[in-house]
N, C-alpha and C positions, 0 to 999 in steps of 0.2 A: 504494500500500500504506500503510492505516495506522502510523502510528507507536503504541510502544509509552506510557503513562503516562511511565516511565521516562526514556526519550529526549524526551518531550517538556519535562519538568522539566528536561533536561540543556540541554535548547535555551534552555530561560527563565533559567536561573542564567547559562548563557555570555552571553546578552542582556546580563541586568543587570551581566555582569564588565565585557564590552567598555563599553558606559556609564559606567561607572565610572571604568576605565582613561580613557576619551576626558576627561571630565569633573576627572583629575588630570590629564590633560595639557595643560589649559586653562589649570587653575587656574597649573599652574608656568609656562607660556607668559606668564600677565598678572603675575606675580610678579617675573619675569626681564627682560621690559619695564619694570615702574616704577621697578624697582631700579635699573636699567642707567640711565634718566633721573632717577631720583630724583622719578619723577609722585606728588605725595602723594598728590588727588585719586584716583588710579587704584589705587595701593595702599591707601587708608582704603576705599574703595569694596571690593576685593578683600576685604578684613578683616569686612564686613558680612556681603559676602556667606555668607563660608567661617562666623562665627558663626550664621551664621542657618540653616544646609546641616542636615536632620530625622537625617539620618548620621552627623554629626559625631563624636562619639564611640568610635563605632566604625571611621573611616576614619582611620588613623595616617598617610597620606601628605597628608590632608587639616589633619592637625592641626599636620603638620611644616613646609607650607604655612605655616599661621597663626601657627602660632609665630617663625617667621624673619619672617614679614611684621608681625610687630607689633615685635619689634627692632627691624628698617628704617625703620619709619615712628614707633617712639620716637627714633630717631635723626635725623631730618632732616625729618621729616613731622609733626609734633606740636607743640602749642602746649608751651609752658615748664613751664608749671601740669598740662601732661598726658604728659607725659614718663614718668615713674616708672611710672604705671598701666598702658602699654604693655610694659612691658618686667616689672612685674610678672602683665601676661596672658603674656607671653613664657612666662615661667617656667612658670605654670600651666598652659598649653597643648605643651609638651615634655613636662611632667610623664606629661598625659597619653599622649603618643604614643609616651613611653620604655614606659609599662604594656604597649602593643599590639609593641611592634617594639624591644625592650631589648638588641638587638646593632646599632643604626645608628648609629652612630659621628655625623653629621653631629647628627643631635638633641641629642648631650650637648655637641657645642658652639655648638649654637645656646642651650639649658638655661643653658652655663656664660657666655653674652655678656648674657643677658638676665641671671644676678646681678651681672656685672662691670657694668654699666651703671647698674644698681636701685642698688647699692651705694655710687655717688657721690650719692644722695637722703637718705640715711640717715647718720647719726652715726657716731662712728668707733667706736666699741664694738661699735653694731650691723652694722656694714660691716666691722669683724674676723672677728664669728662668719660672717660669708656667707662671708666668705674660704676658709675649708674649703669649702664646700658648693659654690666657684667651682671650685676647685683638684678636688676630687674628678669634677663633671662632665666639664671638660675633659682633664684625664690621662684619662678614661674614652673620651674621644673616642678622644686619638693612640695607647692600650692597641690601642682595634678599628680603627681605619686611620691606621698612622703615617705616609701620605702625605697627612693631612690638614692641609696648610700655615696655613690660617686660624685653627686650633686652635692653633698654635706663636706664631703672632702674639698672638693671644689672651693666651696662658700668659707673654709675654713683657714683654708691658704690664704687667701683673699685677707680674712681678719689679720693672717699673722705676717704678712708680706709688705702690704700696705702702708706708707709711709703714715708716723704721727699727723692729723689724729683720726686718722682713717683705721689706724689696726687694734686691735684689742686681741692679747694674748686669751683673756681671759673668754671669749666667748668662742674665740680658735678653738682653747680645746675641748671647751662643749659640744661643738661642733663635729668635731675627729674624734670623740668618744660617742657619739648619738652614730657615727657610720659604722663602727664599730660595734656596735649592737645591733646592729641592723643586718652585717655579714660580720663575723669574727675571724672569717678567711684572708679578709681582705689585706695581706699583707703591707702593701702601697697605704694605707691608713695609716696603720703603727708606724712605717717608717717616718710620713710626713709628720706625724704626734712629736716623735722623736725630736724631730728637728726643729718642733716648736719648744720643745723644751731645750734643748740645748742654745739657740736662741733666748729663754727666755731666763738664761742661768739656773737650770733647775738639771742638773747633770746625773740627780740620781736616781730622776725619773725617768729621763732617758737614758740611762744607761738600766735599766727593769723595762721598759718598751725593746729596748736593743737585746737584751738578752732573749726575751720574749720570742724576741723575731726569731733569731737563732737558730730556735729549734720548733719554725714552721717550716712547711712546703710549700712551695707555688703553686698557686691554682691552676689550672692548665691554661683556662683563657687569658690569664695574662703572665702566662710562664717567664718571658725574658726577664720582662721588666721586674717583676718579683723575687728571681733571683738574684738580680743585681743587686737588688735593694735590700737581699738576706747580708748576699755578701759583701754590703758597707755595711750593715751591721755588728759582724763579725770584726772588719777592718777596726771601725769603731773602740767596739769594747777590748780590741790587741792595744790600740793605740792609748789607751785610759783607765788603763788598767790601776 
């Protein structure tokens, strides 16, 4: 029996869903791999590709992709001299995918790492005024999922980096202890804890965060970077002993 016009457009839209769906399920599969190794190579490569995608605009899970993947690879993947320009596609590419999808919580703090990032590029006048624009995305984030622990972290650095009288120790580490209850995996937490206490002369707190760390493991999804941040722990507590 023939099928109707109808049913058979119904057939070709579901085509091109499942497509689509396979094809973000790709993309965050090779996103999750490079991150987890920290593969530049494999995340620059990813970043082409997803810019080059004739959709792009209109696929918000494709954008929120790119957006986190050019963070990433401003962060660890990127030459010195190209640092900023990554993290300011960061920005422009959340921007976009906030327009498509403006209650996901994860894009407003992907949004607000790519200004905290941009922001050490820039002069301190112009990296006050991002300040709001930092602090707005991410309180946006933990507003739509307050179990969004990386957003905490995020907002925590922020307190304790932040020139007088923009920083407060003291609400930094309420901050890095509320993410920390949130995931107790989260090694990258403790570390940064750390180093708000060693910044804030309190060296024997961080050195009980440092030992702490010691004798964690990395999680898989952010395996490099966690183990680096065991093994300045280690370094650490040889050094201060």
């Amino acid at each position: 029996m023939k099928k109707s016009v109808f049913f058979v457009l119904i057939d070709i839209f579901s085509l091109f869903a499942i497509m689509a769906f396979a094809n973000s399920a790709n993309e965050m599969k090779i996103f999750y791999e490079a991150r987890a190794s920290q593969n530049a190579t494999q995340m620059f490569n990813l970043i082409q590709t997803l810019k080059n995608s004739p959709s792009l605009e209109n696929d918000a899970t494709s954008l929120k992709i790119l957006a986190d993947a050019c963070v990433e690879y401003g962060l660890w993947g990127a030459k010195d001299d190209e640092k900023a320009k990554y993290f300011d596609d960061g920005i422009k590419y959340a921007d976009m995918a906030i327009k498509l999808r403006p209650k996901d919580a994860y894009i407003y703090f992907i949004k607000g790492a790519a200004i905290g990032r941009l922001a050490q590029y820039k002069g301190i006048i112009q990296s006050l005024f991002m300040l709001r624009d930092f602090d707005h995305a991410v309180n946006k984030a933990i507003e739509l999922d307050p179990k969004l622990y990386r957003a905490y972290v995020a907002l925590a650095m922020r307190y304790r980096d932040t020139p007088w009288p923009f920083a407060n120790f003291g609400r930094s580490e309420e901050l890095f202890l509320k993410a920390i209850e949130l995931d107790p995996n989260y090694v990258y937490a403790y570390y940064e804890l750390a180093q708000l206490y060693v910044k804030w002369g309190k060296k024997d707190k961080a050195r009980e965060i440092f030992v702490k760390m010691s004798k964690m493991t990395p999680e898989k999804e952010f395996y490099a970077q966690e183990l680096e941040d065991i093994k300045l722990a280690k370094k650490w507590l040889e050094e201060n002993k």
